[in-house]
Steps between C-alpha positions, in 0.01 A plus 500: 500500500504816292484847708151588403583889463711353188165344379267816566818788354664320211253185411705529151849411691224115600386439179791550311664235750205294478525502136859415493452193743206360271298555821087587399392676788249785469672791666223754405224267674764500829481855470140538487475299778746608715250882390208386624675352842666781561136717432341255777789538722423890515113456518523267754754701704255779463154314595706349835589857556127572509434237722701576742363870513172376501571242748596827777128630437288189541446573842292835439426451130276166419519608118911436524418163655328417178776648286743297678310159483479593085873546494591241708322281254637717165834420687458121530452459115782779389694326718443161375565622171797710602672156578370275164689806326853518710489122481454508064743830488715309719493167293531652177820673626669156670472376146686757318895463404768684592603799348824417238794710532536682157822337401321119539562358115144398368438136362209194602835227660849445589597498119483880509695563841822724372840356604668783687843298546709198496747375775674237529675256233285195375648128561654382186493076528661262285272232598069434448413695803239397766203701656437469829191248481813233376738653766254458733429119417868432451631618827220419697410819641166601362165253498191600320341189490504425816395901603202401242441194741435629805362890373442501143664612173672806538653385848844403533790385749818678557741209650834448611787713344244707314251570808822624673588698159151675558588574874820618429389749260181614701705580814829673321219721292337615861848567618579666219186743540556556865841614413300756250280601813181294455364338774445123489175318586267193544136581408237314522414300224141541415283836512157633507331596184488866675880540435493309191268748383744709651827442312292529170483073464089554525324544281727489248672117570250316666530220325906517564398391833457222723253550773459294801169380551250652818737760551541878419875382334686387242830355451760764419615572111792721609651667856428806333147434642600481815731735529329748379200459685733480817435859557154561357278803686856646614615845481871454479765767580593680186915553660506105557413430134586301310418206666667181340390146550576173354383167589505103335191302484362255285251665251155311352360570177246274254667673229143500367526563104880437467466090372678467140779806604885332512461335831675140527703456819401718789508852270131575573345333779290500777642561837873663447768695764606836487651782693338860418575849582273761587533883560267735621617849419372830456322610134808664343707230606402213353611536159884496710415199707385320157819485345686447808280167559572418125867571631485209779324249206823586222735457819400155636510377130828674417632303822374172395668565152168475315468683177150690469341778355232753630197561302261843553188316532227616201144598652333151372755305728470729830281439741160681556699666883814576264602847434810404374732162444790319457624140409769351557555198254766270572672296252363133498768261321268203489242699286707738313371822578407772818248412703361721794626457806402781737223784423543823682171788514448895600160475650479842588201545753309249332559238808516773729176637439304185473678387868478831675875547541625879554787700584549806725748754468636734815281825355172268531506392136337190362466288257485149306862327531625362133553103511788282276455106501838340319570194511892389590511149460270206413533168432527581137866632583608158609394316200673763312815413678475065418464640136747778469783293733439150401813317371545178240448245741150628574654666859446840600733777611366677816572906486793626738291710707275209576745256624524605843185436574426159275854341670555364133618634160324271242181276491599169332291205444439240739710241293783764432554564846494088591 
């Protein structure tokens, strides 16, 4: 939600984001409304004040009796408009974008995100090189026809050496971030539309969601969600800030609109896993707490030995919530070229604002804490490791730092390992 001083002070700053974004709104008719309610809030402050001094002479005075049945009856229709017009000024503003940090590169999709750098070294192969739909198949460890069975296309099943790849690299990421001070959870995994609306996914990706029928919920599209909304109408202690959280859940999206994008294998689906990480910090903050989440994302990959790069994300590929983002793009052997795998977003007090969340400093200060959602590992990072690791013989090479935890160094195929 944008601070509505910003609107009413500097309506320039809105429409020159607005422009940017290719958003239409009408900020001058916002303004004129958000005029006249603020008019009606004064006349109707002032017409209640007369009641009530009216209401101490009724006793002695039948003329004020009269007075006061008019206003109560002015009152009852001010009123009634009073709320139509916090309700429109107050729709009008859920709808409108984020402000854009100044340094956001401007462009309509991904084709104009800027490559800030490179790291790693790309997997030279001197055989015809598999993605990870063929891995999958040849080792046995991913089945999308049989996820299309019992869901429907766009499900899939992790199995046996790859399910425990998953887990493997789930858990050591969590560890990893708890070592880095986050705290790990286990949210629930559907929310209300109230927090939804919250986190900035309503209005602006309702159809990005699955809701569950009779009920105020819908099936979660990120632990950002939750996590985020775990401390909604809080006033947090400005000397514990930040506050760093990071969780794995499964995520649900239709991924409404995104048919005929690359997708074979299990690249763009419905239901996928991932561990987030969240911080809640204070306003001039969170421009630190940005990078050092994009830190944690180049880290995890660095370990794995995954070559990436990270893109500054253009203004046509962010986000309505987004202030500011980065990708990180991993290197996908199987289809030749960088591929997001984790996103990571400044919010500023967009979420904040919208869920009621404060901070309070030792002098009595307030204010709207600053939120970052970054991603630190999906599922996406362990098809990147079957293509960047896979060997000849169609087996796959299982990073270092994940072997303690998988018990085994390579995923063969059933036959190979008869």
């Amino acid at each position: 939600m944008i601070d509505i001083k910003i609107l009413r002070e500097t309506p320039e700053l809105i429409k020159e984001s607005c422009r940017r974004r290719g958003d239409a709104a009408d900020i001058d008719a916002i303004i004129e409304l958000d005029k006249e309610y603020r008019e009606l809030v004064q006349q109707v402050e002032a017409m209640r004040a007369d009641r009530n001094r009216l209401s101490k002479e009724c006793r002695d005075n039948p003329e004020a009796r009269e007075q006061v049945k008019d206003l109560k009856e002015q009152l009852s229709q001010q009123e009634a408009r009073l709320q139509e017009l916090e309700t429109q000024v107050h729709d009008k503003l859920s709808w409108l974008p984020n402000l854009l940090h100044p340094a956001v590169p401007d462009g309509n999709d991904d084709t104009s995100n800027i490559e800030i750098r490179k790291e790693g070294v790309i997997p030279e192969f001197s055989f015809k090189v598999k993605d990870h739909q063929e891995l999958g198949e040849l080792l046995d460890i991913i089945d999308t026809q049989r996820g299309a069975k019992v869901a429907q296309s766009g499900f899939y099943y992790w199995k046996g050496k790859g399910a425990q790849l998953c887990n493997a690299m789930f858990f050591w990421a969590q560890m990893e971030l708890t070592k880095r001070g986050f705290t790990s959870f286990m949210t629930p995994c559907a929310a209300k539309s109230q927090t939804l609306y919250g986190t900035g996914y309503l209005p602006f990706f309702a159809d990005q969601t699955y809701p569950i029928a009779n009920e105020d919920l819908c099936l979660i599209g990120t632990s950002e969600q939750t996590l985020v909304g775990y401390h909604a109408d809080e006033i947090l202690e400005a000397d514990k800030l930040p506050l760093s959280y990071c969780a794995f859940s499964p995520c649900f999206r239709t991924e409404s609109g995104s048919y005929g994008k690359a997708s074979r294998g299990i690249f763009r689906v419905h239901q996928f896993h991932k561990v987030e990480q969240i911080i809640f910090c204070l306003p001039e903050e969170s421009e630190k707490y940005h990078k050092f989440c994009l830190e944690n994302e180049e880290y995890l990959l660095q370990q794995l030995g995954i070559p990436y790069h990270v893109v500054d994300v253009c203004v046509g590929d962010m986000g309505a919530p987004g202030y500011r983002k980065y990708d990180v793009e991993a290197w996908f052997a199987g289809f030749g070229a960088y591929r997001e795998v984790t996103s990571n977003t400044n919010l500023t007090d967009f979420q904040s604002r919208r869920l009621g969340i404060r901070y309070k400093d030792k002098d009595g200060n307030r204010g709207y804490v600053h939120t970052i959602s970054a991603t630190a590992v999906t599922d996406r990072v362990a098809i990147a490791i079957l293509e960047n690791f896979q060997q000849e013989d169609g087996s796959v090479i299982i990073p270092e730092v994940l072997r303690p935890f998988t018990g085994f160094d390579k995923i063969e195929a059933p036959e190979q390992v008869k």
